[in-house]
Each structure stands twice: as structure tokens, then as C-alpha cells.
C-alpha positions as CSV (number, residue, x, y, z in Angstrom):
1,X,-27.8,32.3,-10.2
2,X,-25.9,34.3,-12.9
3,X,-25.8,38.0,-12.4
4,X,-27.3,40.5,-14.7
5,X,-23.6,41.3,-16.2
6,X,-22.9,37.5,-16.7
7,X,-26.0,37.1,-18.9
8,X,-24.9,40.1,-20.8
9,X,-22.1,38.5,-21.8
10,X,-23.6,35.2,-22.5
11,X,-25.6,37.1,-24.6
12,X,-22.6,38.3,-27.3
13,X,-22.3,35.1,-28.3
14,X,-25.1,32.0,-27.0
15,X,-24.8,31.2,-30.9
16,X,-21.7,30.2,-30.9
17,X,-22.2,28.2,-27.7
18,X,-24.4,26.1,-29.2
19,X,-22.1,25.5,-32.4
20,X,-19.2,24.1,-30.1
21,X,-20.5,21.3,-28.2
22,X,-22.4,20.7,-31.8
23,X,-19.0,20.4,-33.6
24,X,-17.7,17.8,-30.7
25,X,-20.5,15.8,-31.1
26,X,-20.5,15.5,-34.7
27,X,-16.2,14.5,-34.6
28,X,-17.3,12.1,-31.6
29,X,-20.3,10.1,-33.4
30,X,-17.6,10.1,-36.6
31,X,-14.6,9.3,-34.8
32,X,-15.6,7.6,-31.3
33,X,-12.5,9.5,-30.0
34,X,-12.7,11.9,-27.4
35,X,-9.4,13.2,-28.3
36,X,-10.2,13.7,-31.7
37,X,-13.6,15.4,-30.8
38,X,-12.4,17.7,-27.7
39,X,-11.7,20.9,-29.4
40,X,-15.6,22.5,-29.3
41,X,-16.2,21.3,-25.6
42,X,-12.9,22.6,-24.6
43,X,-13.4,25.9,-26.2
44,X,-16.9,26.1,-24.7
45,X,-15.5,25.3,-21.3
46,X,-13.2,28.4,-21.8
47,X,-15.7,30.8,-22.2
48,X,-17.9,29.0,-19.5
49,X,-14.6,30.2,-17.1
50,X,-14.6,34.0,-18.2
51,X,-18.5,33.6,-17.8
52,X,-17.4,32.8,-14.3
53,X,-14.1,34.4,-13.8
54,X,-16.3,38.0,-14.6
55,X,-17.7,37.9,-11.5
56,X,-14.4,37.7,-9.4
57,X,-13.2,40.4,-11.4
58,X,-12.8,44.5,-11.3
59,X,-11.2,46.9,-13.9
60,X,-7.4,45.6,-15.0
61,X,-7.3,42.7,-13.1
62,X,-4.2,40.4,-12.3
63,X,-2.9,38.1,-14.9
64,X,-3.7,34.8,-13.3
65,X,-7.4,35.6,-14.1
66,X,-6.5,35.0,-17.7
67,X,-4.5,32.6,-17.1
68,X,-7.3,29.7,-17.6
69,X,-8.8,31.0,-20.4
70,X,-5.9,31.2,-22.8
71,X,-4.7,27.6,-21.5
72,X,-7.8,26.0,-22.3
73,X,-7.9,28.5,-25.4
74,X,-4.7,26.6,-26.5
75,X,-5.5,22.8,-25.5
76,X,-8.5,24.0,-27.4
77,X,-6.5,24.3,-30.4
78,X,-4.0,21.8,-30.0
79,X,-7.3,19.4,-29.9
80,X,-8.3,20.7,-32.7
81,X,-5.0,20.0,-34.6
82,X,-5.1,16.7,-33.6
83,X,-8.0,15.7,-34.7
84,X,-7.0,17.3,-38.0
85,X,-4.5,15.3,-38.4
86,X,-5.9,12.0,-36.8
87,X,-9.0,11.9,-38.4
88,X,-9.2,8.9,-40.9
89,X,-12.5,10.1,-43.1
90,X,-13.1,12.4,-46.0
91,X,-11.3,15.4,-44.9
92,X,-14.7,17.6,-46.0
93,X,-15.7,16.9,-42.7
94,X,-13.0,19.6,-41.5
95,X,-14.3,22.5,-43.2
96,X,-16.4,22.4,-39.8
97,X,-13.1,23.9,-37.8
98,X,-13.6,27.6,-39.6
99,X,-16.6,27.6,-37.2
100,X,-14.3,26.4,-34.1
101,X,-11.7,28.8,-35.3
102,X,-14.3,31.6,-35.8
103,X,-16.0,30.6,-32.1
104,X,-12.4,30.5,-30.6
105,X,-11.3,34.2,-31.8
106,X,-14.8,35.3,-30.6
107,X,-14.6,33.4,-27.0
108,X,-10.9,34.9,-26.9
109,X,-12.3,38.4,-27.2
110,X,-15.4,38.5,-25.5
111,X,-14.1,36.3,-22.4
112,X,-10.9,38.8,-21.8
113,X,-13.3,41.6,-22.1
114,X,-15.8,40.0,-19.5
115,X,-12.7,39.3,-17.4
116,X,-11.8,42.5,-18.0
117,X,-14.7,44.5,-17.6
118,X,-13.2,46.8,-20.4
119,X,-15.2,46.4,-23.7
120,X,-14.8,47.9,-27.1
């Protein structure tokens, strides 16, 4: 079961949570790549860690809690790169990554604050 403070933070963003695995699916069923349509469940999977990670977690933790998040943060990005520059369609279809972008910034800062227990 989650705990009361893992729901709150859940709670900053479930939209966007639902917009990631939404933008995958939509660059899988277009692209048949999972390469190509990573970058949303990657990014989701990051914030599912400082969902977790919270938990584990007091008041200026040590680095290596972070650690995870701003890897898959990055391979997050890098995904999404590639499939920008992979991706053989009409290139309208990218104008979905300001949402990724968007979701990303917002998973960064919510999930270091969650980690951290330290929020604005």
C-alpha cells in the first residue's frame, strides 16, 4: 500500500502520468519501435522511482537516492531524441514532445522534492 505522503505526491501531477504512457503508445502504434516510442514510459518510470524512493527517504538525503531518477530522466531524453530523429512520418507528430518535455521538467521537480521531503 502507498502511504498517505506517497499519494500526496502522486497527486501533483496524476495528469501528467497519464499523458506519458499516452505519448509512447501513440509513437509505438506509429512507429512499431520500442526505441522510438520509449521516452513517456521511461519518464513515467522515473517518477514511479521517487514515488518509491520517498518512502526510504528523510530530510537531505544522500546522493545515490537521486541517482536513479536523473539516469532514467536522461535515457528519457536521449529516447526522446531518438525517436526525433528516427522517426520516418510527418514530423507534426512531434509537436507531442512539448508535453514529454513539459511532463519531464515537472517529474524532475516534483520527484527530487518527494525524495527530498523539502518542497517549495
Amino acid at each position: 500500500m502507498l502511504s498517505e505522503y506517497q499519494l500526496s505526491v502522486i497527486r501533483q501531477i496524476w495528469p501528467f502520468l497519464i499523458l506519458l504512457p499516452s505519448i509512447s503508445l501513440l509513437y509505438w502504434i506509429k512507429t512499431k519501435s520500442i526505441v522510438q516510442s520509449a521516452h513517456g514510459v521511461i519518464i513515467f518510470l522515473a517518477f514511479g522511482y521517487a514515488v518509491y524512493a520517498c518512502e526510504h527517504t528523510e530530510f537531505d538525503p544522500p546522493i545515490y537516492y537521486y541517482v536513479p531518477l536523473y539516469v532514467l530522466l536522461l535515457i528519457g531524453l536521449l529516447s526522446l531524441l531518438v525517436s526525433f530523429k528516427s522517426y520516418r512520418g510527418y514530423k507534426w507528430v512531434h509537436l507531442v514532445h512539448i508535453g514529454t518535455l513539459l511532463s519531464g521538467v515537472l517529474v524532475w521537480f516534483v520527484g527530487s522534492m518527494a525524495i527530498a521531503h523539502d518542497w517549495v
